[in-house]
N, C-alpha and C positions, 0 to 999 in steps of 0.2 A: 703493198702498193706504193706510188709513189705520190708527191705532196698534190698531183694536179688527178688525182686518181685512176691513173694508166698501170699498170700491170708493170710493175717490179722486175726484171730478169735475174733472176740468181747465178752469179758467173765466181763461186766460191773457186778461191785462191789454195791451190793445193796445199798439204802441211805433209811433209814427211819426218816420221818418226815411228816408233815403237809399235805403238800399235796398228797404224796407218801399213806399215810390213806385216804384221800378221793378218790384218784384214784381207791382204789383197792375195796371201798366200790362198787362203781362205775361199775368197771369191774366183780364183783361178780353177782350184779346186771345183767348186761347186760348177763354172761353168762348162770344165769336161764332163763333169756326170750328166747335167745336163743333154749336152750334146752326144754322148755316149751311148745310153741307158737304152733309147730305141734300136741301136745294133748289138745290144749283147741279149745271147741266149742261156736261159737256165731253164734245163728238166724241156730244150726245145724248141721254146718259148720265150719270145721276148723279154726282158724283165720288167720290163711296166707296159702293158698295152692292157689297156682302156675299149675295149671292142663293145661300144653303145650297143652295136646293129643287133650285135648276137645275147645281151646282156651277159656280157661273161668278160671280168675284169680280173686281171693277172696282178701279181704284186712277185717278184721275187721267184719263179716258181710256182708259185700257189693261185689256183684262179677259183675266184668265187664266183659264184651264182646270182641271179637276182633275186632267188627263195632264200637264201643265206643273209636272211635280216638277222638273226640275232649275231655273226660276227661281223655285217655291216653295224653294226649299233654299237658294236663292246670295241672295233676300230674307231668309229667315229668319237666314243667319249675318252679313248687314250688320245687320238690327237688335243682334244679340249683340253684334258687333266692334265698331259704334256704341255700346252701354253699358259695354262694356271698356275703348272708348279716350276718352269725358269722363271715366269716373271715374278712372283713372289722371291723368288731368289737371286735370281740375277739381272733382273728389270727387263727393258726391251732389247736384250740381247738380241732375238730374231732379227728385229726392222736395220739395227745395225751391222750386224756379222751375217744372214741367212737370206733375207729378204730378197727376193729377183729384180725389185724396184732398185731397191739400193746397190746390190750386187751388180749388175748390168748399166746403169746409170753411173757410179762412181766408180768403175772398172773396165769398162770400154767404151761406152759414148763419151762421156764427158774430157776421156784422155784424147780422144780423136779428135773431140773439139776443138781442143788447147794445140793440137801439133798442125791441125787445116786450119783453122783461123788466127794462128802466131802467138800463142797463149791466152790468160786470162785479158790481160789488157786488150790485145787485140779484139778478141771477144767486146769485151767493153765500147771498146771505137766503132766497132760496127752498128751496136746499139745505138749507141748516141749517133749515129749518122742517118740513124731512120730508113736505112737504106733496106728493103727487102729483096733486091736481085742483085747483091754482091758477090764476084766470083767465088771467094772463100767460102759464102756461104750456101752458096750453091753447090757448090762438090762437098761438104759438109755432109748437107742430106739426100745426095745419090750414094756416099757410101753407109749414109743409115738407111736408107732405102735396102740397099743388097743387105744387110746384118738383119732388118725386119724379116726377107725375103728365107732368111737362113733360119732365124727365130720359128717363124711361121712352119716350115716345111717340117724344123721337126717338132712342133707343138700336133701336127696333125699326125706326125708318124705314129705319135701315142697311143691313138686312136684306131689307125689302120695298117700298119707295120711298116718298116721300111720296105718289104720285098714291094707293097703294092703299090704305094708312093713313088718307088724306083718304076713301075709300069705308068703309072699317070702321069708321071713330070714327060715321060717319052710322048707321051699322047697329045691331039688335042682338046684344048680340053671344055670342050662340045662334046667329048666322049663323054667324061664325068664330071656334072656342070655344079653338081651339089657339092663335090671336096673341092672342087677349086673355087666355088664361092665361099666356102668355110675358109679356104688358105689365103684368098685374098682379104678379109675380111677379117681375120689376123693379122696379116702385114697389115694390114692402113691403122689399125688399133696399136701396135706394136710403135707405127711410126709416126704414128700424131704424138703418142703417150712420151717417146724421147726426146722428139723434136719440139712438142708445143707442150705438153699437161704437167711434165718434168718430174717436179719437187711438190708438183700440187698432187698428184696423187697420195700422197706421204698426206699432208695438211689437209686435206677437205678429202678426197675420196674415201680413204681407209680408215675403216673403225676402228683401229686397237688403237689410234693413240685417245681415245674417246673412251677406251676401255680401261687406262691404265687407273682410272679413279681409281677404279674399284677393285682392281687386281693386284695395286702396288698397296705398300702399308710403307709404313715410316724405316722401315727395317730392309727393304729390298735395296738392293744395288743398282747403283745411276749416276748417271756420267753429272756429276755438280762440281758447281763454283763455292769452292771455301773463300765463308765472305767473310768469316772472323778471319782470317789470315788477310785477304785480299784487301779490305774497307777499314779505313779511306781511302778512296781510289784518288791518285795523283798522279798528273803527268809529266814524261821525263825522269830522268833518275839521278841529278844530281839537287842540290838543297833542297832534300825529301826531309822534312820533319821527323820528328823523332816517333809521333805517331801514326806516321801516316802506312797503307798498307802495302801489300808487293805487286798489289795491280797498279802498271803503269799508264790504262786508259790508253794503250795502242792501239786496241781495235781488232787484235790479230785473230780472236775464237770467234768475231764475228764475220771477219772477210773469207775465213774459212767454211763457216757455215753452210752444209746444200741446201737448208730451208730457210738461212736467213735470218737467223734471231738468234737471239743473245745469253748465253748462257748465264749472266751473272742477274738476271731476271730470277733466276728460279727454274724448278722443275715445271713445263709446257707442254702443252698438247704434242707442238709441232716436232720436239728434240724424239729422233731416232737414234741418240746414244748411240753416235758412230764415233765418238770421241774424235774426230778430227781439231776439235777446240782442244782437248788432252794435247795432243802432239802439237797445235800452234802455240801452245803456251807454255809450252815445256820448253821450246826453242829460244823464247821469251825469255822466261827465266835464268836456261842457263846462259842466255847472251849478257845478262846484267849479275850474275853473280848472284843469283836466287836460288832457292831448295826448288825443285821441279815437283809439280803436285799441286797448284793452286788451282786446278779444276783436273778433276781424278773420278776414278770409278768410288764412288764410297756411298754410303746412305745417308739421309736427311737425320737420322740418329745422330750419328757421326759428325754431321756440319754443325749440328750443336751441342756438342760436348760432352754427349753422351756414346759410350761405347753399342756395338752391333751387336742384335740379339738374333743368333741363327735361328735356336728354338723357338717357333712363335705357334699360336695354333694353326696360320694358313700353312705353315714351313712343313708341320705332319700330318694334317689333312691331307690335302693336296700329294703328295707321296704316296702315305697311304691308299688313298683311293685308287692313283695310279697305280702301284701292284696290283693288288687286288684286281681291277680290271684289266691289266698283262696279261696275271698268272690263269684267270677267267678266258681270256681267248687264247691264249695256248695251250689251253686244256680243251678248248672245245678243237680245237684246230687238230691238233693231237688225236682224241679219237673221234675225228669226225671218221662217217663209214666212208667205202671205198664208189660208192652210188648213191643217189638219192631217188626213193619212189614215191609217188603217190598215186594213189588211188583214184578217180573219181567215178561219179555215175553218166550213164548215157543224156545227152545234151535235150534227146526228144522225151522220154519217156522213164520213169523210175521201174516198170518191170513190163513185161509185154505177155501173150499166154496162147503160148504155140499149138498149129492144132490138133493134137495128142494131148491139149489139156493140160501139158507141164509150165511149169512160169518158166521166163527166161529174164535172167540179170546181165545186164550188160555191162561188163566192168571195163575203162581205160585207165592203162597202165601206163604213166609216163616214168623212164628212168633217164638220168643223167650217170653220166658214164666219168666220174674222177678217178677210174684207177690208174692213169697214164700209159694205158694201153686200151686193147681193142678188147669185148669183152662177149659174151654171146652168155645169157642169164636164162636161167632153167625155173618157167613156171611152174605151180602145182599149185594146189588149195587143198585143204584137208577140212572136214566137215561136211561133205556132198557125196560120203557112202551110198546112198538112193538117186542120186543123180548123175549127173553129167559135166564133164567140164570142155569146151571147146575152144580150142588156142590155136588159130591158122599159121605160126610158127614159133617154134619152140625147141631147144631155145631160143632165144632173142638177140641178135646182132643189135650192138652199139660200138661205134667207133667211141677213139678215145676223145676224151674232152664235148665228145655229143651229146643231146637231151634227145631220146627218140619217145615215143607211144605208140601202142599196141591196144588192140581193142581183142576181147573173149569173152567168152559167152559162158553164165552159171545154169543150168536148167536141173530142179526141183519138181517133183511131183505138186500140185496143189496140196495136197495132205500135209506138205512137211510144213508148211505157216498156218494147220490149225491154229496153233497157241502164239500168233503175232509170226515178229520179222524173227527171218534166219541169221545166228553168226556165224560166219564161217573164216579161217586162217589162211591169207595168199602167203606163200615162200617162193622167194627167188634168191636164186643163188648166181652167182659167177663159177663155183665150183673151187675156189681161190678163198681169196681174202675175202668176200662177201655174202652174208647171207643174212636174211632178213626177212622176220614175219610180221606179217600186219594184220591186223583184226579187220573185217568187212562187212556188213549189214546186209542181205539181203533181204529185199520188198518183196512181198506177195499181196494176193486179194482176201478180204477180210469179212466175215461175217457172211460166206456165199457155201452152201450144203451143196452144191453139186459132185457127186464123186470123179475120180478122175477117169477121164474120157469123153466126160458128159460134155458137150460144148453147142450154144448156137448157131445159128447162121453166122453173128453180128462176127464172134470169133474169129471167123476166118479172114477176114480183114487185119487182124491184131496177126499173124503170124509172118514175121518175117520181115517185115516194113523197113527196118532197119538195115537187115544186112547187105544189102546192095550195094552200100555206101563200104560197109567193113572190109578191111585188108583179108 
């Protein structure tokens, strides 16, 4: 903030150098994948669509299920153990090199800034002018407007593909009032966020720089200021003392700064280690005939004169655990089957008793179809020698990538649950790659001598109740 307590503007002073190029190779990078990912197909299919509607989420090829908790769970702790185990090692790499905040912020808004409002200075003048309907800064943010608008379209492709996004952008969109509330409601997020939230998103919105307590150790890597080299800080570089240090108190790692603060502070919430202070002070250096490195990637070991210790316990924890839950979901991934079944029982009644006096079990068969074709699966049960099995089609058509259900009917003499419930074995097959049997419980009536045939009035009521509704 500033001394009268009004909101600060961060209008950091570019630094080119060393790293500053490979950041932006980096960030170029990441922003065609970005922009990419929703037009490319593998095995089909998208390679990243996110389909809420249908719960059925794609990565690469591979789409999961919303029953597939335990490789949503052993994915969800490799991303964790993956953020545990660089920052233990390589500090906040992410928020500096990965991050969409900093990647899109220090890689296209911010340059756009600098070439429509006449660089940083200019930037600066506008500020201080208080003016909020200057022309530069008005064409400023109609061309962040169209890049939110760009952002947006494919944040929702994710979601719904591009072929169908390509159908609603045509439309209007009073046809589909819910994605284009969602896409607008993106853009205005996207466009406040560059335009006004900025550099505060990084300082007060996001948790990891709140996390780094606890994640970093004295041994991980980060972007610091060697103060034994640098202190005493003194300005200018001619009758410099004999003791004094190579920081010349220019200013130049803090005019660089996207959040504004001072590296020679110490390691801070607010530092996202994008070394940009690295390269302004590297410029520094070699302008006055200094060794280049008084603020460098190194560790707090290291700033005090002690050497870096890779081996630490978080350094093989953290590793390890990361294998181990890799090598966990690509073994499950590996032989997951070619379908998933399950079983359930009728939604009205656990058994019902037809009138010929046999029970009847109503079994629903829900399959999901992951062979990446079309598949038609061949029921049978085994265990109902004395009875009956009734399946109104058989085999079963499922389309690829579909979850169908099937309802069929078990019926059993009364006699066969003298002694309790029935178990009996469903197998479905594809005829292929899949086959699979499942154990099944059948209910019957319990503690009732009547022989079969014998039945009431009340009976006839119980027969059938159900199928009306069945396929």
């Amino acid at each position: 903030m500033n001394e009268d307590g009004s909101r600060r503007w961060i209008r950091p002073k570019p630094a080119d150098g060393t790293w500053n190029r490979r950041r932006r190779i980096v960030a170029y990078v990441l922003m065609v994948v970005y922009l990419a990912l929703p037009h490319i197909d593998i095995n089909r299919k998208p390679a990243i669509w996110l389909n809420a509607v249908r719960r059925e989420f794609t990565f690469f090829g591979y789409t999961f299920l919303a029953t597939d908790t335990l490789l949503f769970m052993l994915l969800l702790g490799t991303l964790v153990l993956t953020v545990f185990t660089f920052t233990a090692l390589f500090g906040r790499v992410w928020c500096g090199w990965g991050c969409p905040q900093t990647v899109w912020m220090e890689y296209l808004f911010r340059p756009i800034e600098r070439m429509v409002e006449g660089g940083r200075m200019g930037s600066l003048q506008i500020d201080k002018s208080g003016s909020h309907v200057n022309p530069r800064r008005l064409l400023k943010n109609a061309i962040y407007f169209v890049i939110a608008l760009v952002l947006a379209h494919t944040f929702l492709a994710y979601f719904v593909g591009v072929d169908q996004l390509a159908v609603w952008v045509r439309r209007s969109p009073v046809e589909h009032p819910s994605s284009f509330a969602i896409m607008a409601v993106t853009t205005i997020l996207v466009f406040l966020d560059f335009v006004y939230f900025r550099e505060q998103t990084c300082t007060i919105a996001c948790p990891y720089g709140r996390w780094q307590s606890v994640l970093l150790d004295r041994s991980s890597l980060v972007v610091a200021y060697d103060y034994g080299r640098g202190e005493p800080r003194m300005k200018g570089t001619k009758s410099r003392p004999a003791d004094a240090g190579d920081c010349i108190e220019c200013g130049a790692c803090v005019a660089t700064c996207p959040t504004g603060i001072d590296i020679r502070d110490g390691l801070q919430m607010e530092c996202i280690h994008c070394t940009q202070c690295a390269d302004a002070c590297d410029a520094i250096m070699t302008s006055i005939g200094k060794p280049t490195g008084l603020i460098r990637y190194t560790s707090r070991e290291v700033i005090e004169g002690g050497k870096r210790h890779l081996l630490r316990p978080r350094t093989v924890v953290y590793p390890a655990a990361l294998a181990l839950v890799i090598g966990v979901f690509i073994w499950q991934l590996d032989t997951k089957a070619a379908a998933d079944v399950t079983l359930l029982r009728s939604p009205d009644r656990p058994f019902t008793e037809e009138a010929d006096g046999r029970i009847a079990n109503q079994v629903r068969m829900r399959i999901a179809n992951r062979s990446g074709e079309d598949q038609r699966y061949q029921i049978s049960v085994d265990g109902v020698d004395e009875g009956q099995v009734v399946i109104p089609v058989n085999p079963f058509p499922v389309a690829e990538g579909k979850t169908e259900t099937i309802s069929f009917f078990i019926l059993l003499p009364r006699r066969a649950f003298d002694e309790g419930d029935r178990m009996v074995t469903v197998k479905v097959s594809d005829g292929d790659d899949f086959t699979g049997e499942f154990p099944y419980r059948l209910l019957g009536p319990r503690g009732d001598t009547r022989r079969d045939g014998e039945h009431d009035s009340s009976d006839k009521d119980k027969s059938h109740p159900e199928r009306k509704d069945q396929p």
